[in-house]
MIDOSE-1310 file (N, C-alpha, C; in nm, 2 decimals, decimal comma, always signed):
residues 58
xxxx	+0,08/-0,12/+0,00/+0,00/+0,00/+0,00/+0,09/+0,12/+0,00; +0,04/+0,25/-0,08/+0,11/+0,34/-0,10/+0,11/+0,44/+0,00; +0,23/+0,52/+0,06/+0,19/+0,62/+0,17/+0,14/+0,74/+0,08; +0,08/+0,85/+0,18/+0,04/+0,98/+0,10/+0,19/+1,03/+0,14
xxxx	+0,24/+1,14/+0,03/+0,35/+1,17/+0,09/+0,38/+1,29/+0,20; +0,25/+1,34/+0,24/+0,20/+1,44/+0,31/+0,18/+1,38/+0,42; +0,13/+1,28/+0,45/+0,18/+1,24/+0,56/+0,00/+1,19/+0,64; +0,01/+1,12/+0,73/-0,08/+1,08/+0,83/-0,20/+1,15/+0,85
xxxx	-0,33/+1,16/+0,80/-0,44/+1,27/+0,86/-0,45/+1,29/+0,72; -0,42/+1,27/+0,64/-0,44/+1,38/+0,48/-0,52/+1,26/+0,37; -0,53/+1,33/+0,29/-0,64/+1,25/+0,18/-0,58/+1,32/+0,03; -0,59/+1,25/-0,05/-0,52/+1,30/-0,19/-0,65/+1,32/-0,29
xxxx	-0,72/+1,38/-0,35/-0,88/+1,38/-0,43/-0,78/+1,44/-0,55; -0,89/+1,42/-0,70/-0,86/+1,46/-0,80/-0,99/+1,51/-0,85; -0,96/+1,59/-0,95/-1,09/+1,65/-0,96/-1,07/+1,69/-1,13; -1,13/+1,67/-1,21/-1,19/+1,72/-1,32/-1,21/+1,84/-1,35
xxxx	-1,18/+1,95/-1,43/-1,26/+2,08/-1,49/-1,23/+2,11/-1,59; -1,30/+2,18/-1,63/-1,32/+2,29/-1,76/-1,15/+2,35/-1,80; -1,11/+2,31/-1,88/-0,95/+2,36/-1,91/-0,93/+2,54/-1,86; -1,03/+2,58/-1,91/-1,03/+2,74/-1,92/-1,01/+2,78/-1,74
xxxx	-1,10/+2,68/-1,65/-1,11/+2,70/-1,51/-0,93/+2,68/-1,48; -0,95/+2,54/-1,52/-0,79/+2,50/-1,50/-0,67/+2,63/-1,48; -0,66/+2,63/-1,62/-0,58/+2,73/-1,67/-0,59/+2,86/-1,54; -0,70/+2,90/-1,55/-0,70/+3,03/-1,46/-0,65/+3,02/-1,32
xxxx	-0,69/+2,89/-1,24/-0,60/+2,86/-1,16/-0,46/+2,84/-1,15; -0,44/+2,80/-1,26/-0,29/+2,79/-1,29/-0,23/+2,89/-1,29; -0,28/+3,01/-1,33/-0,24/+3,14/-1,35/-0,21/+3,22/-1,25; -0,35/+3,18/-1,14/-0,36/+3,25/-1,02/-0,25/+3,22/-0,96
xxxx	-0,20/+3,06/-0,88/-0,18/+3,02/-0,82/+0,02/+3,06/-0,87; +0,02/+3,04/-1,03/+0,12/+3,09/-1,04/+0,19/+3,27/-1,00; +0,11/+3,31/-1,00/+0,17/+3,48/-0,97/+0,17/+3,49/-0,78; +0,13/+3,36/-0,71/+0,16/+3,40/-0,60/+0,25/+3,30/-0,58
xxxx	+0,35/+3,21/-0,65/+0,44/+3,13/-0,65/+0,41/+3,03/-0,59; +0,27/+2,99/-0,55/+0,25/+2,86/-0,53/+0,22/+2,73/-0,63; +0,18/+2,61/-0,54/+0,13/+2,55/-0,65/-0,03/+2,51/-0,66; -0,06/+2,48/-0,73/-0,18/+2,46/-0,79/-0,28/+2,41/-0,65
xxxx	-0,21/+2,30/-0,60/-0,26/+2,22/-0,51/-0,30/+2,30/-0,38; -0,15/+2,39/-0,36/-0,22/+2,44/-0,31/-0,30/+2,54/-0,29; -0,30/+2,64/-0,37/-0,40/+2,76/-0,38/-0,51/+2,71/-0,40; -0,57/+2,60/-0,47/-0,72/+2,53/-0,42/-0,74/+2,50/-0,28
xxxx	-0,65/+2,46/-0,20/-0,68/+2,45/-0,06/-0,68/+2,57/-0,02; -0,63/+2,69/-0,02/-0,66/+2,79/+0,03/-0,77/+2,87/+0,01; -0,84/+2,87/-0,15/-0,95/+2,86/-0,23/-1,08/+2,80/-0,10; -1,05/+2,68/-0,12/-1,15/+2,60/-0,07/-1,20/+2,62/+0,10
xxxx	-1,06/+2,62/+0,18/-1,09/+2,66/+0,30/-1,15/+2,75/+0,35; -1,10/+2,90/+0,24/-1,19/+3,03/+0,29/-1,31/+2,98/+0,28; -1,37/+2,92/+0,16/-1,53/+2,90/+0,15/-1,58/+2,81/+0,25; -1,50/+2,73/+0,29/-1,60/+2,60/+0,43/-1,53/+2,72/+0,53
xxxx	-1,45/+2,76/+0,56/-1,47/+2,88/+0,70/-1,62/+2,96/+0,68; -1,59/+3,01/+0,57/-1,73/+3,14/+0,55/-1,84/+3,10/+0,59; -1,91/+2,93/+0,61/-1,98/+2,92/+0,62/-2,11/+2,91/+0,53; -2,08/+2,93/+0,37/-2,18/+2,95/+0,27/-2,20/+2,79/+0,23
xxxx	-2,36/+2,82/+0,18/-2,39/+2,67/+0,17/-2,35/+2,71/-0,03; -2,30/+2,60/-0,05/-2,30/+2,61/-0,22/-2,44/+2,55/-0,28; -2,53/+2,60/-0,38/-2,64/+2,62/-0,42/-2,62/+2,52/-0,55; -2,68/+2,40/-0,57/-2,64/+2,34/-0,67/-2,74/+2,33/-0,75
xx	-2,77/+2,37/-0,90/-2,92/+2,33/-0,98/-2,86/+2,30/-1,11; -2,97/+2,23/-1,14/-2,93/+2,14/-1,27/-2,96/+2,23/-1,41
């Protein structure tokens, strides 16, 4: 079995999008010299801190 390389407590997810989405994170994440991985986690945190429910319709 493979370790995470992050270590004990952590989870690895992949996720799918729209190249254009992609890219723009790429972009973002590049001008603050991070990486991808993580400026989605910082992305994503602020929003589960904020407390907002996400509104999903088909």
């Amino acid at each position: 079995m493979a370790t995470n390389p992050i270590g004990k407590g952590t989870k690895t997810i992949g996720i799918n999008m729209d190249k254009k989405m992609a890219d723009e994170l790429e972009a973002r994440a590049s001008k603050m010299h991070i990486s991808k991985s993580k400026y989605c986690k910082i992305i994503l945190q602020n929003w589960i801190d904020s407390g907002n429910k996400l509104s999903l319709s088909e």
